[in-house]
mmCIF file of the N, C-alpha and C atoms, coordinates in Angstrom:
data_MODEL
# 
_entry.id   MODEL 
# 
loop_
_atom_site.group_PDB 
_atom_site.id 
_atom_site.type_symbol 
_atom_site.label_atom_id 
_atom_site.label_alt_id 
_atom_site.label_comp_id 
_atom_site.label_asym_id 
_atom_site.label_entity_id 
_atom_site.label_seq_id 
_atom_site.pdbx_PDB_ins_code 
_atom_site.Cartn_x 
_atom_site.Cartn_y 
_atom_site.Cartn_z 
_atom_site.occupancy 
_atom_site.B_iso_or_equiv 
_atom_site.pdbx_formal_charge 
_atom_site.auth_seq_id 
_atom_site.auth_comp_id 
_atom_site.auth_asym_id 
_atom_site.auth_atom_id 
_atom_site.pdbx_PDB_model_num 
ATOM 1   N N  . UNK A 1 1  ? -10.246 8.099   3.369   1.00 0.00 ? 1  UNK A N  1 
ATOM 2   C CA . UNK A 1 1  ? -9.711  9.240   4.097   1.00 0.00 ? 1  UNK A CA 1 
ATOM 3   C C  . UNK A 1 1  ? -10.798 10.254  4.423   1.00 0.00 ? 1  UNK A C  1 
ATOM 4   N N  . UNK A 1 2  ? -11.668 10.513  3.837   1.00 0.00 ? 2  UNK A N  1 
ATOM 5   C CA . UNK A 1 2  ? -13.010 11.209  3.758   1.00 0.00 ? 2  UNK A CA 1 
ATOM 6   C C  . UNK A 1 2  ? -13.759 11.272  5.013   1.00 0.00 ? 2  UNK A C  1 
ATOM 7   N N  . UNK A 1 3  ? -13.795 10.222  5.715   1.00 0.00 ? 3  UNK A N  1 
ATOM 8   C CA . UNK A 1 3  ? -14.283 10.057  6.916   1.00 0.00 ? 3  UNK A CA 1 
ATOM 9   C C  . UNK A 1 3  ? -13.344 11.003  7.868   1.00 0.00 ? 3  UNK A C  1 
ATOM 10  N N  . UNK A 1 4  ? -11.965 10.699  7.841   1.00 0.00 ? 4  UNK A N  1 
ATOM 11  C CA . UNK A 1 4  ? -11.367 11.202  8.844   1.00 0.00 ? 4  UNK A CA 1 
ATOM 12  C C  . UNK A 1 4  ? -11.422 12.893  8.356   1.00 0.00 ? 4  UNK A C  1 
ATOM 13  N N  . UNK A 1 5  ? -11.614 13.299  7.726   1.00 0.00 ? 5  UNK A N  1 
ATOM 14  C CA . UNK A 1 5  ? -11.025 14.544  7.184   1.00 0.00 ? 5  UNK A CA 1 
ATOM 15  C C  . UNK A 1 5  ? -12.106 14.944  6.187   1.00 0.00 ? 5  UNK A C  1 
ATOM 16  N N  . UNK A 1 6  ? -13.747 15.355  6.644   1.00 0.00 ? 6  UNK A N  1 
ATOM 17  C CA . UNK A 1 6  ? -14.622 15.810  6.062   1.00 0.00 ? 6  UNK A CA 1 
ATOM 18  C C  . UNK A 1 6  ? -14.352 16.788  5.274   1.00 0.00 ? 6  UNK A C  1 
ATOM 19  N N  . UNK A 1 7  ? -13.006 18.158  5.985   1.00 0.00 ? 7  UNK A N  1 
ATOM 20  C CA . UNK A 1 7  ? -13.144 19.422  5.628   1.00 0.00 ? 7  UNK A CA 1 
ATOM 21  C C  . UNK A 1 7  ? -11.808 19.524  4.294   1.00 0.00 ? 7  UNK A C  1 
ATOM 22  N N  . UNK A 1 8  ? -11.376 18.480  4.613   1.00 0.00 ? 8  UNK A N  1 
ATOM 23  C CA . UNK A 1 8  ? -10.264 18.582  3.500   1.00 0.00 ? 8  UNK A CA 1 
ATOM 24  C C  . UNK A 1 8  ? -10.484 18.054  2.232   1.00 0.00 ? 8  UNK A C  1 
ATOM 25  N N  . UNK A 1 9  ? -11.828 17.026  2.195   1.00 0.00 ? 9  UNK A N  1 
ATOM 26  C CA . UNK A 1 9  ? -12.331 16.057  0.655   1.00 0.00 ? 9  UNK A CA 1 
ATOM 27  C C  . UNK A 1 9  ? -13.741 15.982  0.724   1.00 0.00 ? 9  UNK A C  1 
ATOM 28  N N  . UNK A 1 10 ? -14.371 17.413  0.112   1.00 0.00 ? 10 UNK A N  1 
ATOM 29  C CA . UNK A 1 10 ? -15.455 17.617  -0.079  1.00 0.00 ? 10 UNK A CA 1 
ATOM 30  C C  . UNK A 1 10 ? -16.549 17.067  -1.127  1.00 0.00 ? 10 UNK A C  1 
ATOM 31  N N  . UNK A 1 11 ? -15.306 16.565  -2.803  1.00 0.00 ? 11 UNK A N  1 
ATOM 32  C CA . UNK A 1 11 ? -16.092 15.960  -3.011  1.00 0.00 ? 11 UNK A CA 1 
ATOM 33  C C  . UNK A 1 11 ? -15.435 14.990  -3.534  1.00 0.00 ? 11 UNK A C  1 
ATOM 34  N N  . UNK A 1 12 ? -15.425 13.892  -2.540  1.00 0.00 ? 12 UNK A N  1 
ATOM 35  C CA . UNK A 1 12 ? -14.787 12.715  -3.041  1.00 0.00 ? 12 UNK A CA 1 
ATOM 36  C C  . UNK A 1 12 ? -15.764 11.568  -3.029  1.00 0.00 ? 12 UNK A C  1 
ATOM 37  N N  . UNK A 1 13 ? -17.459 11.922  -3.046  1.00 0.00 ? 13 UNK A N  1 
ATOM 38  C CA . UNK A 1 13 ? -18.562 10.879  -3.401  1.00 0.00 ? 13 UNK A CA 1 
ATOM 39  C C  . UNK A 1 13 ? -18.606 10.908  -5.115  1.00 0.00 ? 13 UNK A C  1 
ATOM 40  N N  . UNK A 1 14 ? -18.144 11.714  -6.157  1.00 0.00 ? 14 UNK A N  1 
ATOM 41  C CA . UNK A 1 14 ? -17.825 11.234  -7.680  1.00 0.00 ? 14 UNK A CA 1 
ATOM 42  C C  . UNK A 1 14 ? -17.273 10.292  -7.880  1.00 0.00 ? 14 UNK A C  1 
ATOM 43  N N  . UNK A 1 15 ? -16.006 10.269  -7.149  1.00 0.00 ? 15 UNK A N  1 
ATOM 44  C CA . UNK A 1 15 ? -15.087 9.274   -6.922  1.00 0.00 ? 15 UNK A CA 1 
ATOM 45  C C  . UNK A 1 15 ? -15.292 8.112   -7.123  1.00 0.00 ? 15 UNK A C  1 
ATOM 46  N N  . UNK A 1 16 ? -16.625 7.444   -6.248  1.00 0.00 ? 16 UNK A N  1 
ATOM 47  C CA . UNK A 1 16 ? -16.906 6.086   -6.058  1.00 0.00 ? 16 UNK A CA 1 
ATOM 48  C C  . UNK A 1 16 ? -17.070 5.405   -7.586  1.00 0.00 ? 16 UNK A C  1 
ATOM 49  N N  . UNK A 1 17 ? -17.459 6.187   -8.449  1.00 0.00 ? 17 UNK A N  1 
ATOM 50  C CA . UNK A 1 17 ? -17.645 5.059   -9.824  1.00 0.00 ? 17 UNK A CA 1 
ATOM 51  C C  . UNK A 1 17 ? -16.353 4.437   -10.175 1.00 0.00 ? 17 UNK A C  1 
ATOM 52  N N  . UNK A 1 18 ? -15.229 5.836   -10.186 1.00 0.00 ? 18 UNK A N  1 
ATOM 53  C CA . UNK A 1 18 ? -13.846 5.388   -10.802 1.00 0.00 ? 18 UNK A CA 1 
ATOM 54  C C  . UNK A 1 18 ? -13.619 4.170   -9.942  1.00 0.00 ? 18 UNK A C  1 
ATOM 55  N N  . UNK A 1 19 ? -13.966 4.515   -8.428  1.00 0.00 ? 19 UNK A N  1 
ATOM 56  C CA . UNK A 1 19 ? -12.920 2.933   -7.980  1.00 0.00 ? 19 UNK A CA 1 
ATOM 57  C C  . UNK A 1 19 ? -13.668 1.821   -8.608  1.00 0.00 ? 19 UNK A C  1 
ATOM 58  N N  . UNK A 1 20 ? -14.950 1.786   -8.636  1.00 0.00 ? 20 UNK A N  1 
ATOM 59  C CA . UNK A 1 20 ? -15.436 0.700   -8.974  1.00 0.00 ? 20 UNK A CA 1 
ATOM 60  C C  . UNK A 1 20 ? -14.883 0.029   -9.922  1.00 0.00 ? 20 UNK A C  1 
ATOM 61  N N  . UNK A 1 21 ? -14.536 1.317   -10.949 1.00 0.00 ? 21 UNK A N  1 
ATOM 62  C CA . UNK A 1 21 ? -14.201 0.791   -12.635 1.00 0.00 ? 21 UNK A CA 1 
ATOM 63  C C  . UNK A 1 21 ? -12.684 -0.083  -12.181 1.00 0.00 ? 21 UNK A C  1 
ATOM 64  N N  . UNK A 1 22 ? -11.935 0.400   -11.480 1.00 0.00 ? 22 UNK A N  1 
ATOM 65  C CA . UNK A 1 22 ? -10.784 0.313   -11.105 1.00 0.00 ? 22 UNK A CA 1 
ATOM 66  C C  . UNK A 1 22 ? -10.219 -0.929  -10.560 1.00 0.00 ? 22 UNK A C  1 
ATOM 67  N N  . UNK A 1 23 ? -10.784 -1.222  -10.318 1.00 0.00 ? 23 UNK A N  1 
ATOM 68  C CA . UNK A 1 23 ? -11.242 -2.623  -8.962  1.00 0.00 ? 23 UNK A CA 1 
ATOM 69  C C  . UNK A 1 23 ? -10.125 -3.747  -9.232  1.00 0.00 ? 23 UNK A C  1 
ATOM 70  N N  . UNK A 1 24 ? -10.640 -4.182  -10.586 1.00 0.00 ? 24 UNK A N  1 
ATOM 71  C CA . UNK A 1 24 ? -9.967  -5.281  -10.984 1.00 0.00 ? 24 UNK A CA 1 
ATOM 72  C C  . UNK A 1 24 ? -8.364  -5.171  -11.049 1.00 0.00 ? 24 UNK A C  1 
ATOM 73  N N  . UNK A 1 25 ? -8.033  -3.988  -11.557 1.00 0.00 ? 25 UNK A N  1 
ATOM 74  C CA . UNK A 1 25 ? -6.634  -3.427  -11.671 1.00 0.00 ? 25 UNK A CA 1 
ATOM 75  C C  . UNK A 1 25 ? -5.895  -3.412  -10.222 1.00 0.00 ? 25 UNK A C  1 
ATOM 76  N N  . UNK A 1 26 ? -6.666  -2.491  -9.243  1.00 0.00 ? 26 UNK A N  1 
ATOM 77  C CA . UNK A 1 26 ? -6.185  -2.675  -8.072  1.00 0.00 ? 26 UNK A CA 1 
ATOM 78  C C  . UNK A 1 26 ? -5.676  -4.001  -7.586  1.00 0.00 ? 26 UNK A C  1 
ATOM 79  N N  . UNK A 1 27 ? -6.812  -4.688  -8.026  1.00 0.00 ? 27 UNK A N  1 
ATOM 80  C CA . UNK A 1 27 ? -6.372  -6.046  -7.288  1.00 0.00 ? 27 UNK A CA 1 
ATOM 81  C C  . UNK A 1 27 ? -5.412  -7.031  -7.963  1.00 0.00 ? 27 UNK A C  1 
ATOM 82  N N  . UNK A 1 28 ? -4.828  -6.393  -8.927  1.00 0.00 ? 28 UNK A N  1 
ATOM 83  C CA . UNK A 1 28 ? -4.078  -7.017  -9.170  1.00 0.00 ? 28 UNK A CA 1 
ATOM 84  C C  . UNK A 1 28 ? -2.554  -6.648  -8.594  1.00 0.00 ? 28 UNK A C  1 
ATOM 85  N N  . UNK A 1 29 ? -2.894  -5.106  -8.434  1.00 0.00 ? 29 UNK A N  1 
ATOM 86  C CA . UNK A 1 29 ? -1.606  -4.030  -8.136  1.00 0.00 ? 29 UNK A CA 1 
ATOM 87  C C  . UNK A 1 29 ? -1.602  -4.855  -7.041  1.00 0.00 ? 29 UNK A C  1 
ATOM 88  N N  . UNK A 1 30 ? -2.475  -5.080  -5.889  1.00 0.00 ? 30 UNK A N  1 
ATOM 89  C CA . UNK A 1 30 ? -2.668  -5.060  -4.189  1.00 0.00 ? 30 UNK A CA 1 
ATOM 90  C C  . UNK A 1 30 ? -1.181  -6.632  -4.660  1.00 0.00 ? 30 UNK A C  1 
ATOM 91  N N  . UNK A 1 31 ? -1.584  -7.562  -5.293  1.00 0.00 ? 31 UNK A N  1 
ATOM 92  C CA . UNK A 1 31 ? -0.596  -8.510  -5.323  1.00 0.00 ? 31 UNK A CA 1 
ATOM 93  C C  . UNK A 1 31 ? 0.797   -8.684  -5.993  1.00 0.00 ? 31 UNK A C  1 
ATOM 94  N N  . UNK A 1 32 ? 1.301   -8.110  -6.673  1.00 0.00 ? 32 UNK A N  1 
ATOM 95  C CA . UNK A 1 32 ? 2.328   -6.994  -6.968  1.00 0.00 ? 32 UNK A CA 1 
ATOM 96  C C  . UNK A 1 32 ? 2.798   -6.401  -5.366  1.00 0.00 ? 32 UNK A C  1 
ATOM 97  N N  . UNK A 1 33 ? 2.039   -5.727  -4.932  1.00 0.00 ? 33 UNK A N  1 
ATOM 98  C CA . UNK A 1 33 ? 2.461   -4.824  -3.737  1.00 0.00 ? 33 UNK A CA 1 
ATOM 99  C C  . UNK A 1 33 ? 2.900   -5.775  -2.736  1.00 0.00 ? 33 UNK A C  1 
ATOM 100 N N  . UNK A 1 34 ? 1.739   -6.774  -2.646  1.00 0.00 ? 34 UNK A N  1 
ATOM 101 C CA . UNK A 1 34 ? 2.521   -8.113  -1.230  1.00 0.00 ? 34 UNK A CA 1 
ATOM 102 C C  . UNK A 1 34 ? 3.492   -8.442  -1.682  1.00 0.00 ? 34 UNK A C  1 
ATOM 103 N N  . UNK A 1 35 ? 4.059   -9.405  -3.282  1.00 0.00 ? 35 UNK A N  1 
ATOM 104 C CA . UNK A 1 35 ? 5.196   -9.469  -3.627  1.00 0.00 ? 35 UNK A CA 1 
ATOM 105 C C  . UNK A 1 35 ? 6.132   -8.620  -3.280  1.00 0.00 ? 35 UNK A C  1 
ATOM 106 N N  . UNK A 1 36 ? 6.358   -7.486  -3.280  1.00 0.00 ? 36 UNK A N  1 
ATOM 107 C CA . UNK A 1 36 ? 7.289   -6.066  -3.075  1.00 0.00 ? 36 UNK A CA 1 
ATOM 108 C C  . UNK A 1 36 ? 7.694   -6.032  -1.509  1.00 0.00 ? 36 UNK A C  1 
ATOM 109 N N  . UNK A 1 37 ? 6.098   -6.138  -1.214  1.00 0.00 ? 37 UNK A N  1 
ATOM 110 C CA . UNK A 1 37 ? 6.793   -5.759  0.436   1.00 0.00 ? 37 UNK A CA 1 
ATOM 111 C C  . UNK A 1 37 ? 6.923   -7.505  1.074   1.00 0.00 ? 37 UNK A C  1 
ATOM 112 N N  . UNK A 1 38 ? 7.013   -8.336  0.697   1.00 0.00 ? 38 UNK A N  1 
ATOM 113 C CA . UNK A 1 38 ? 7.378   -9.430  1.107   1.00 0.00 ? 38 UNK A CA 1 
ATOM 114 C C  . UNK A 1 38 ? 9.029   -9.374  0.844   1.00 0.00 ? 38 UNK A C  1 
ATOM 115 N N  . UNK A 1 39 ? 9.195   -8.796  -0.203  1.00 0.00 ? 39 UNK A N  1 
ATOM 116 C CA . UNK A 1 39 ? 11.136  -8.756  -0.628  1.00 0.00 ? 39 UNK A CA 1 
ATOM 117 C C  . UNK A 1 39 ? 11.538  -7.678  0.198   1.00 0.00 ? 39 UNK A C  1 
ATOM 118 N N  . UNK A 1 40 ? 10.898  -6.614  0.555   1.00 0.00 ? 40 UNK A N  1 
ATOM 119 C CA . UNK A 1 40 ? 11.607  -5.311  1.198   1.00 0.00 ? 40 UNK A CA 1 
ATOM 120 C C  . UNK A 1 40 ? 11.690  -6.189  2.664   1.00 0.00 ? 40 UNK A C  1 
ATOM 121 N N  . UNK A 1 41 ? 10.631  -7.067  2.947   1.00 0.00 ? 41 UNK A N  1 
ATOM 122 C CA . UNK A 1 41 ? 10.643  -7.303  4.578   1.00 0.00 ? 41 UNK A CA 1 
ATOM 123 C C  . UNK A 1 41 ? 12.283  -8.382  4.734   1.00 0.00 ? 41 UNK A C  1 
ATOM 124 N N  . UNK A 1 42 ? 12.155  -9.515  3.770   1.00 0.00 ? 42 UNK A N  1 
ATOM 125 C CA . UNK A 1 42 ? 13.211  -10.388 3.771   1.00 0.00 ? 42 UNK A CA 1 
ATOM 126 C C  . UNK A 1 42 ? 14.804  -9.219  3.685   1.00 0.00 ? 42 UNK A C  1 
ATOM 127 N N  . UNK A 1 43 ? 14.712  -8.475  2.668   1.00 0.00 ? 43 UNK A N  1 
ATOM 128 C CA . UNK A 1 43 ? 15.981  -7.385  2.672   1.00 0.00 ? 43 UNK A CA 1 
ATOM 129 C C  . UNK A 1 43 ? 16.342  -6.971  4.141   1.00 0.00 ? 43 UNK A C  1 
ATOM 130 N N  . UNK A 1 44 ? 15.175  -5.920  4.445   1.00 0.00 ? 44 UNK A N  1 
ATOM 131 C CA . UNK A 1 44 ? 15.220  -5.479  5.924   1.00 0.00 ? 44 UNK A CA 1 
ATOM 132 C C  . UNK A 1 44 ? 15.349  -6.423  6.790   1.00 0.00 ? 44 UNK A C  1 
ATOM 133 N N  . UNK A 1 45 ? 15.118  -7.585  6.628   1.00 0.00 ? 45 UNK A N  1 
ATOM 134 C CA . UNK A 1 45 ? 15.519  -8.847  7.907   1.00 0.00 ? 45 UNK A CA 1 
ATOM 135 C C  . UNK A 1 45 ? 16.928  -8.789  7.570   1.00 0.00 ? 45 UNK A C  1 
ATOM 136 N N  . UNK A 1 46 ? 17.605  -9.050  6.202   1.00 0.00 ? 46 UNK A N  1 
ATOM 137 C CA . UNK A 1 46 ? 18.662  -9.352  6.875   1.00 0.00 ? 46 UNK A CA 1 
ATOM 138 C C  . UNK A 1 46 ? 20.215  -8.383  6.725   1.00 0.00 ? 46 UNK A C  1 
ATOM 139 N N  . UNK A 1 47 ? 19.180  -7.249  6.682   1.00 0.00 ? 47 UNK A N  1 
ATOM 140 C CA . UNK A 1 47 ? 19.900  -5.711  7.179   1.00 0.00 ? 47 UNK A CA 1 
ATOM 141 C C  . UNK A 1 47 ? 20.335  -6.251  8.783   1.00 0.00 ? 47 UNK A C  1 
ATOM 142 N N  . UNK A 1 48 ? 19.043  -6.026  9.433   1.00 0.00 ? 48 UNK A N  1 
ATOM 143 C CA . UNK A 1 48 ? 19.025  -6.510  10.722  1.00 0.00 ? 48 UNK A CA 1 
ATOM 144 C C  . UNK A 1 48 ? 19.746  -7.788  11.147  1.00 0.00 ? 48 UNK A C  1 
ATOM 145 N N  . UNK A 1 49 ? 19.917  -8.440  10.585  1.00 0.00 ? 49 UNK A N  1 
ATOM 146 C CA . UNK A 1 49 ? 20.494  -9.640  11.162  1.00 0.00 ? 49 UNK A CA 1 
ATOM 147 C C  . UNK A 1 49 ? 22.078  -9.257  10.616  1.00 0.00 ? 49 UNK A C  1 
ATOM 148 N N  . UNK A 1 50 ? 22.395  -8.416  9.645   1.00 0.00 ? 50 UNK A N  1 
ATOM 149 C CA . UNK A 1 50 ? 23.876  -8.131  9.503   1.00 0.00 ? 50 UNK A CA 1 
ATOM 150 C C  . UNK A 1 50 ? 24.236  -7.372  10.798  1.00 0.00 ? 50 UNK A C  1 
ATOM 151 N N  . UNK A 1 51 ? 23.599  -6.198  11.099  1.00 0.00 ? 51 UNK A N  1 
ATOM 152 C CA . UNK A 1 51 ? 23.841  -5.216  11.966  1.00 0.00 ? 51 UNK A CA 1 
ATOM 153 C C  . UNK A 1 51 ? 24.079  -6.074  13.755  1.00 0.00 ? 51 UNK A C  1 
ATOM 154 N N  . UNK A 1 52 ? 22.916  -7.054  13.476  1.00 0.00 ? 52 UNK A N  1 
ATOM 155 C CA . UNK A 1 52 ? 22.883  -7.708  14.887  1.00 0.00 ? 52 UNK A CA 1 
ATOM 156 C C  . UNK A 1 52 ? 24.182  -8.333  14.997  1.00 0.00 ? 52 UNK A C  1 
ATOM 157 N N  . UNK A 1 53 ? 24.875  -8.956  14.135  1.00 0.00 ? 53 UNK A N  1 
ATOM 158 C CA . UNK A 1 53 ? 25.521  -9.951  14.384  1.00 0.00 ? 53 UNK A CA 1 
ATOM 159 C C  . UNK A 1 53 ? 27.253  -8.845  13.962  1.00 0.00 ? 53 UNK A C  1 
ATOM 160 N N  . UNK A 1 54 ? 27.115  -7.859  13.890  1.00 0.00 ? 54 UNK A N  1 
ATOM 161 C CA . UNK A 1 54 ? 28.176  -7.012  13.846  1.00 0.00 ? 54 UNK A CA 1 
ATOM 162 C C  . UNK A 1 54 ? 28.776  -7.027  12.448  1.00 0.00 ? 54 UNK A C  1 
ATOM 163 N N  . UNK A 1 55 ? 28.580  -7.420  11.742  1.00 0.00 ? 55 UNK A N  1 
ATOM 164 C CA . UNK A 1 55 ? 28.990  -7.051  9.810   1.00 0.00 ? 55 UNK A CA 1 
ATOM 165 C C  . UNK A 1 55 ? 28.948  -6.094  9.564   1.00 0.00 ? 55 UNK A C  1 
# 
């Protein structure tokens, strides 16, 4: 975000160690998260396909 918004995150170059430390965790979250939004997308499909079909 730093890039877009110099004046709002002045110092978010400390930062960089934590993600580093972080990394592994993230990446585990990041697959967790596809799981999640893979079920929200199938839900929301067949929201949509109730609504389409008049239910």
């Amino acid at each position: 975000m730093s890039q877009f918004f110099p004046d709002l995150f002045p110092q978010v170059e400390p930062l960089q160690e934590v993600k580093l430390i972080q990394a592994p965790l993230l990446q585990e979250n990041d697959y967790i998260r596809h799981d999640s939004f893979k079920l929200a997308t199938l839900i929301l499909n067949l929201c949509s396909g109730k609504k389409a079909m008049g239910w």
